[in-house]
Structures are given as C-alpha cells and as structure tokens.
C-alpha positions in Angstrom: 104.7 78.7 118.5 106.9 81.1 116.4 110.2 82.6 117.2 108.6 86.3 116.8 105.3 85.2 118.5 107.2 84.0 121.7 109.3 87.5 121.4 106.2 89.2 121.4 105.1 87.4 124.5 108.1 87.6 126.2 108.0 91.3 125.9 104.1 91.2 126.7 105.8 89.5 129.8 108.0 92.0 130.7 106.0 94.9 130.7 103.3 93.1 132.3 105.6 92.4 135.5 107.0 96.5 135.4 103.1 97.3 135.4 102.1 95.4 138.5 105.9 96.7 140.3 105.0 100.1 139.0 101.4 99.8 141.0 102.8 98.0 143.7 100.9 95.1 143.2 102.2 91.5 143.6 103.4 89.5 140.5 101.2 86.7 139.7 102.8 83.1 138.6 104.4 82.9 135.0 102.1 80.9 134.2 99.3 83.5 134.9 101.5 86.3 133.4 101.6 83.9 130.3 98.1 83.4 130.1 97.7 87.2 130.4 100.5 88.0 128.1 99.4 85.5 125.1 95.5 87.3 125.1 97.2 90.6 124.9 99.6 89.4 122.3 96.6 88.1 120.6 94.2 91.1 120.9 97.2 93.3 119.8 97.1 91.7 116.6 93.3 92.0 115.6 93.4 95.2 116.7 96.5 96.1 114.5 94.8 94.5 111.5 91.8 96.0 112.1 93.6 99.8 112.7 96.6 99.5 110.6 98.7 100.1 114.1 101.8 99.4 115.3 101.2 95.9 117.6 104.0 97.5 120.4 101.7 100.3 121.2 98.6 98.1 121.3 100.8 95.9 123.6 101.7 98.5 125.9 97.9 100.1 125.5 96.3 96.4 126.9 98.7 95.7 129.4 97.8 98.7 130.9 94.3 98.1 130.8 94.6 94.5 132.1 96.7 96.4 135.3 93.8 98.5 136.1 91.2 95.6 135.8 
C-alpha cells in the first residue's frame, strides 16, 4: 500500500470516528473502521474518475452515508 493511499485512509479514518462521536454512536474496532475506511477510500476514487471530483469531498460525502446506514 502507498504512502498517499494509507493517508487517504487514515483521514477516511478520522472522519469516520468524528461521524460516529458526532451521532453518538459507539466507535467500532480499527479494524472495522479500516475495512470501512479502505471501501470509501476506494469508492471515492471511481467516483472521482468517473465525475472529475475532488476524492476529499467524495470522502467526506460516503462517510456520511456509511454513518446513516
């Protein structure tokens, strides 16, 4: 895995954990955030080749989706 892709995850991470605080829902393991974090990294990506979009705001979009789900 790639320097920039484990940023990218990292930060998929980190918002990931705010969004379940934010809702006050409990945290799931890393490893499940990591699971979580790596699909939205990934879906980011197509989505940002397939729009032309900027991959942050896809992050941010998906996460938030994910939350609710």
């Amino acid at each position: 895995m790639g320097f920039i892709r484990r940023q990218e995850i990292q930060l998929a991470i980190k918002f990931l954990v705010w969004q379940y605080q934010k809702a006050n829902f409990s945290v799931p393991e890393h490893s499940t955030l990591e699971q979580q974090a790596g699909k939205i990294v990934d879906d980011a990506h197509r989505i940002a080749r397939e729009r032309g979009s900027n991959v942050f705001s896809i992050i941010k979009e998906l996460a938030s989706d994910l939350k609710k789900n």
